[in-house]
Each structure stands twice: as structure tokens, then as C-alpha cells.
C-alpha positions as CSV (number, residue, x, y, z in Angstrom):
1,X,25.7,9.1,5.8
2,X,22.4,11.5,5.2
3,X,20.1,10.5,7.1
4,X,17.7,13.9,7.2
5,X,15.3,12.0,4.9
6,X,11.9,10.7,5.9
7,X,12.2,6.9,5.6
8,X,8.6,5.5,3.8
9,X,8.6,1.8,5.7
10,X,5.3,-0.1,5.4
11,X,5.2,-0.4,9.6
12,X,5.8,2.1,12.2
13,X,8.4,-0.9,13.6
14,X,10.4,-0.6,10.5
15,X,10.5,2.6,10.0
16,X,12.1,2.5,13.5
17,X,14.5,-0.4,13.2
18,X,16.0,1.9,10.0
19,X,16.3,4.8,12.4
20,X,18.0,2.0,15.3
21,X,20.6,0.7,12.5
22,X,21.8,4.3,11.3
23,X,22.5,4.9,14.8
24,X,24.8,2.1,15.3
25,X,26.3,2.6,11.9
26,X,27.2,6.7,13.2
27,X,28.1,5.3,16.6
28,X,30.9,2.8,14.6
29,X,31.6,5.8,12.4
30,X,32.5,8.4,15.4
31,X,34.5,5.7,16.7
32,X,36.7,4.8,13.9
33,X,37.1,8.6,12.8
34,X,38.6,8.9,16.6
35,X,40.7,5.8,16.4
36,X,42.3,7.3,12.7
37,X,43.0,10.7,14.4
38,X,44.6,8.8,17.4
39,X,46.8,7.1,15.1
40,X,47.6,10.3,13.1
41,X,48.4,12.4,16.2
42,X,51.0,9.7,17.5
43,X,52.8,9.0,13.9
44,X,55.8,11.0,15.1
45,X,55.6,9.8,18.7
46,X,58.2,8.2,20.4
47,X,57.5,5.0,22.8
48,X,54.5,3.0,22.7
49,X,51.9,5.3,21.9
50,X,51.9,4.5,18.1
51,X,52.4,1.2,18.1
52,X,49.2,1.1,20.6
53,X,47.2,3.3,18.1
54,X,48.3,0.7,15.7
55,X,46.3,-2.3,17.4
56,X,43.4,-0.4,18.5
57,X,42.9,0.0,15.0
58,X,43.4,-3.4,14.3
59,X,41.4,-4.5,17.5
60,X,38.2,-2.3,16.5
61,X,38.7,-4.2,13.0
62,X,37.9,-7.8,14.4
63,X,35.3,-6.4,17.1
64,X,33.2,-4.0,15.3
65,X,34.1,-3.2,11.3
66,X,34.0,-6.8,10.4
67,X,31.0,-8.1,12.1
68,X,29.0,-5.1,10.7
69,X,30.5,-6.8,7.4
70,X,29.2,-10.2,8.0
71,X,25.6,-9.3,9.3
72,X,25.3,-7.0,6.2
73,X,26.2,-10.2,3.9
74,X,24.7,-13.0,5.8
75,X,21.7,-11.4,6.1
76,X,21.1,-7.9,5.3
77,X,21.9,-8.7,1.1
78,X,20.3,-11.2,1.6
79,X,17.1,-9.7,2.6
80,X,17.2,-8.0,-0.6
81,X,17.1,-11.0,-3.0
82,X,13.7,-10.0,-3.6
83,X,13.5,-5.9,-4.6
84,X,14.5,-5.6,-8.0
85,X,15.5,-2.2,-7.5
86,X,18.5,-2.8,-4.7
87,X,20.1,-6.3,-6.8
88,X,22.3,-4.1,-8.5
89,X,23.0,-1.9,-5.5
90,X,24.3,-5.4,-3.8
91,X,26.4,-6.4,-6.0
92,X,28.2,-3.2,-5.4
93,X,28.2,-3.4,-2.0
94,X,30.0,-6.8,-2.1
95,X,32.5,-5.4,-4.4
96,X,32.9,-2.7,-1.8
97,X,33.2,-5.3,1.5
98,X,35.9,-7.0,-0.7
99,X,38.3,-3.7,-0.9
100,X,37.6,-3.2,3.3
101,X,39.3,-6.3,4.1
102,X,41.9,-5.7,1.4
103,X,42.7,-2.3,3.2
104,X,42.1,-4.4,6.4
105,X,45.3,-6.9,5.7
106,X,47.1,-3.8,4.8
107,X,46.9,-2.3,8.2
108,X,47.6,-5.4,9.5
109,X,50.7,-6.2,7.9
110,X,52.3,-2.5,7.0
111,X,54.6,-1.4,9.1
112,X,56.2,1.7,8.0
113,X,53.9,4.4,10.1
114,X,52.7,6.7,7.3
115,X,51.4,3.9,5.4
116,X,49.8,2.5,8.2
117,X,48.1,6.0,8.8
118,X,47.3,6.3,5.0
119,X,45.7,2.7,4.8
120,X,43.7,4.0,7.8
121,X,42.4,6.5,6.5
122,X,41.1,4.8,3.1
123,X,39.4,2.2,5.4
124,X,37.3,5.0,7.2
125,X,36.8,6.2,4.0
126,X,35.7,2.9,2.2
127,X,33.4,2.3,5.2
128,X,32.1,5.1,5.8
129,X,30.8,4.8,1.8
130,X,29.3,1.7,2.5
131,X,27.3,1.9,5.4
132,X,26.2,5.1,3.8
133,X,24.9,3.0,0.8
134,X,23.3,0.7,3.3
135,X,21.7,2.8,5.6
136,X,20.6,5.4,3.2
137,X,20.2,3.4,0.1
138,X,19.4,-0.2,0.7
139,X,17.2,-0.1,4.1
140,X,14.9,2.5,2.7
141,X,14.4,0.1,-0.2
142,X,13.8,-2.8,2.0
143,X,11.5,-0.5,4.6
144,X,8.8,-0.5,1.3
145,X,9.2,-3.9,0.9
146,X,6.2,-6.1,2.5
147,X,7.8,-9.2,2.3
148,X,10.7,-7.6,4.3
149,X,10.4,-7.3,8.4
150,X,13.2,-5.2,9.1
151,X,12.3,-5.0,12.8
152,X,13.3,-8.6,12.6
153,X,16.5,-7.9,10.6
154,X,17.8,-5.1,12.9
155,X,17.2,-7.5,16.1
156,X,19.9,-9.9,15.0
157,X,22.8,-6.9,14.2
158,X,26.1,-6.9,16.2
159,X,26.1,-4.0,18.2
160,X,27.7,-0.8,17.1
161,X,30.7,-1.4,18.6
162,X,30.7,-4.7,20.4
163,X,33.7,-5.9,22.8
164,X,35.5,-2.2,21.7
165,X,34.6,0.3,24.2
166,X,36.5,1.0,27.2
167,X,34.8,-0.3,30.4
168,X,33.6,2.7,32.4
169,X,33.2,2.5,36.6
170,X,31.3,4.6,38.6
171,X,32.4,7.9,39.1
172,X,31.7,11.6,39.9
173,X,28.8,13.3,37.6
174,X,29.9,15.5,34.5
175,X,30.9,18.9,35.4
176,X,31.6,21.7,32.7
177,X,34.0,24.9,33.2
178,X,36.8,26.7,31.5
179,X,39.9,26.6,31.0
180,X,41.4,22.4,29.9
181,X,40.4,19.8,31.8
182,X,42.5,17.0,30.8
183,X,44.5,13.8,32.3
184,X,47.5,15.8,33.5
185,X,49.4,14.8,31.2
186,X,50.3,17.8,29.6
187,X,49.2,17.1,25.8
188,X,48.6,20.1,23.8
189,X,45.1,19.7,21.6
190,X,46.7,19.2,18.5
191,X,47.4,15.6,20.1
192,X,43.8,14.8,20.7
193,X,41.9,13.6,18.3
194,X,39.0,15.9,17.0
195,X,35.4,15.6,16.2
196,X,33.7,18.4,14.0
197,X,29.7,17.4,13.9
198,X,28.6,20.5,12.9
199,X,28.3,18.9,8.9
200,X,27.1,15.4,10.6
201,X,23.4,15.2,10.2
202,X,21.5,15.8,13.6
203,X,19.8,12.5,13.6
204,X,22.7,10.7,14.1
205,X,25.0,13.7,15.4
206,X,24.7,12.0,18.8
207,X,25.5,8.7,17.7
208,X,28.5,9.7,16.4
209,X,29.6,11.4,18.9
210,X,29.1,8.4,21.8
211,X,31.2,5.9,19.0
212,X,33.7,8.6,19.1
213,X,34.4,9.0,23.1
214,X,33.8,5.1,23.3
215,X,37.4,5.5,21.5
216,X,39.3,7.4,24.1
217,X,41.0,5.6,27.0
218,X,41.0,6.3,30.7
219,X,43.2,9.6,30.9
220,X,42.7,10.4,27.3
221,X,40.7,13.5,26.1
222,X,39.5,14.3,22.6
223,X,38.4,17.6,21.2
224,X,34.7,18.0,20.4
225,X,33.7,20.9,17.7
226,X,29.4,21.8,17.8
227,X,27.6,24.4,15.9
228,X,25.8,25.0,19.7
229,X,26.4,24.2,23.6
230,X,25.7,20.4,23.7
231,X,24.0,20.2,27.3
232,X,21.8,17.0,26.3
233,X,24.4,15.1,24.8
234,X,27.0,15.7,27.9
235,X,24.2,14.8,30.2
236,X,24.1,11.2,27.8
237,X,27.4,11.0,27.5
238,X,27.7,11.6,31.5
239,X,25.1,8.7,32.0
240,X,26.5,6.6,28.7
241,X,30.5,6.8,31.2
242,X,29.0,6.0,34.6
243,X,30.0,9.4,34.9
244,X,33.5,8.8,34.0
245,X,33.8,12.4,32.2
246,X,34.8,15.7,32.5
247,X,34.3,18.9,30.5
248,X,36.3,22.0,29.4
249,X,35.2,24.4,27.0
250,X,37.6,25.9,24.9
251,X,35.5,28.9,22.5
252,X,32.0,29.2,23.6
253,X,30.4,30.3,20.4
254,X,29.3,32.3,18.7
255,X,29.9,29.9,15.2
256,X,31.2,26.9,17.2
257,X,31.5,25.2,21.0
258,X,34.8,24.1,21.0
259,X,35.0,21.0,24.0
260,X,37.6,19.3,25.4
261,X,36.1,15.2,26.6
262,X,38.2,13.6,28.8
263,X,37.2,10.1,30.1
264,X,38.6,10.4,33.7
């Protein structure tokens, strides 16, 4: 998604309930990116670790991809009946959620482990295209509308990433120091998934990056690339956790802040 432009809405609540569903959109987004680069890290694993990665995937399907679908069809197209400009838009889009639950079944039912990784990685892409059309297509189109209360809309979205994210307990605050500071496990980085936001527009930069952690399990760790040191968004995702996270910086600078996130 681009979401660096100013959305004209025709009320200040609007204008905010746009800004409120990008957010959830990048929160799903950073989660499903981490969930494909699980699965791509285990594909020559041996034990459980793939077949895990396998029905994460699956699970984050059913509790977060395809209610996103249904609210966008059941009421968000819908909304748009009236604004000649987005009819033709919609009928894309419905093409599009058509081809996301084809990929969907594919995942489901594949079982060779490269196809299951390729069919994983179409779905993020397919996605990822249409809640881009959505959020920075359709919604500004509706945010001009009058006739449109998209304050009213957003209140009746599915969460980003409903019934999905691990449940966190509380736990000792954030701390940050060198060196890894992983599960003790002994899994080297190119194992964990990674997240490079330095391309990811900052207005939902952080958004992304809480979908993406919501992804890693208890004693899992993922890799976290920033074009600066991200003190604010530790401290939310410190507070986001109840505290369940710990930080090790792996390059400080000068082009990027290279992170290791464990949820401990």
C-alpha cells in the first residue's frame, strides 16, 4: 500500500476512520509477510516445524484474510454503489477476492512443500494488491462521498488480525543490547523470518510491523531491518507484548538498524 497521500474526506471522522482501516490492513499485511517467511525458512526442515508453518498459514486464512474479505464485500462494495467513479474499481476487486480463495484452497489442499510455499507467496501477493486498491483507491473515493459515513463503516471491520495473535502474559519490560538475544535455541538468522520497512510507507510502518511480531510464537524471534533506531516503536511493541520481548541489535546504522525481536 501508499499511503503518504493526504486523504480529502468530507469530515474530520472520516478522514480518520481511512487512516484506522490502512492501519489494520498493514497490521494484516506485516503478519502474513512473517507467516510466508516462516514457512519459507522451514521448507527443508525436518520434524514438525513445517508442517506447523503450514497451518498457521492456513489458521491466519480463516481468522484474519477472509473476514477482511467478507466485510470488504458485505459492506465496504457495497458502500460504493453510489460513486460512479469506484463501480468499475469493484468489479475488479471481486474478481480479485475470487483468485484469494482460489490460492486459499490451494494452500489448503497442496501438499508437496514448495508448492505450498509458492501458493503462499501468490496469496500475499494477491492481497497485498487488494487491500492496496481498497485502502488507497476505494476509501479515498468514498471519504468525498457525502452520502458515505465511513466512520460508520470502519466501526463494523473485523479487527486486523482477530483470534490470530499469540496471547502475551506479563512479563519483564523491553531491554535492548548487543550481541543475539534469542530463545536458546540456537537458530541462525537466516531461519527467522525478516521484515525490511525501510520501503514501507511511515504511516503505516508501525502497523506493519506489530502484524508482523503478532506472527512469531513464544521462543521465536524475527529479524527486523529500519532505515533508523526504532525506540518508539520497541517501547509500543514492549507495551503491545505485556512486555513479553526482548531486543538485540545486530548493525547499528549507519544505512540500516538491523534487530533481532524475540517474543520471550
Amino acid at each position: 500500500m501508499t499511503t503518504n497521500d493526504v486523504v480529502m474526506a468530507t469530515s474530520a471522522a472520516d478522514s480518520a476512520a481511512v487512516d484506522d482501516i490502512r492501519s489494520r490492513y498493514a497490521e494484516l499485511l506485516g503478519r502474513q509477510a512473517a507467516l510466508g517467511a516462516a514457512a519459507f525458512a522451514a521448507l527443508g526442515a525436518t520434524g514438525p516445524a513445517f508442517d506447523e508453518a503450514h497451518h498457521a498459514v492456513q489458521a491466519f486464512i480463516d481468522q484474519a484474510v477472509r473476514p477482511q474479505l467478507r466485510a470488504a464485500v458485505q459492506l465496504i462494495f457495497p458502500a460504493s454503489a453510489g460513486v460512479e467513479r469506484a463501480r468499475l474499481l469493484v468489479e475488479g476487486l471481486l474478481g480479485d477476492t475470487q483468485l484469494i480463495e482460489q490460492t486459499a484452497a490451494r494452500i489448503a489442499h497442496a501438499t508437496d512443500r514448495v508448492q505450498v510455499v509458492a501458493h503462499v507467496e501468490a496469496l500475499r501477493v494477491l492481497v497485498e494488491a487488494l487491500l492496496g486498491k481498497v485502502a488507497d483507491l476505494l476509501l479515498p473515493a468514498l471519504a468525498q462521498d457525502s452520502g458515505v459515513s465511513l466512520a460508520e463503516l470502519a466501526a463494523q471491520l473485523p479487527a486486523a488480525t482477530a483470534g490470530s495473535a499469540p496471547a502475551a502474559q506479563p512479563a519483564p519490560q523491553a531491554h535492548g543490547h548487543d550481541g543475539h538475544a534469542g530463545c536458546g535455541c540456537g537458530e541462525e538468522d537466516d531461519e527467522m523470518p525478516e521484515l525490511d520497512v525501510r520501503e514501507v510507507p511511515h504511516a503505516i510502518r508501525h502497523a506493519t510491523v506489530f502484524g508482523a511480531f503478532d506472527a512469531v510464537p513464544v521462543g521465536g524471534s524475527m529479524l527486523l531491518v529500519a532505515p533508523h533506531d526504532p525506540i518508539p516503536l520497541l517501547r509500543q511493541l514492549a507495551e503491545r507484548s505485556g512486555g513479553r520481548l526482548a531486543v538485540g541489535y545486530e548493525e547499528r546504522g549507519p544505512e540500516a538498524w538491523r534487530l533481532r525481536l524475540t517474543r520471550v
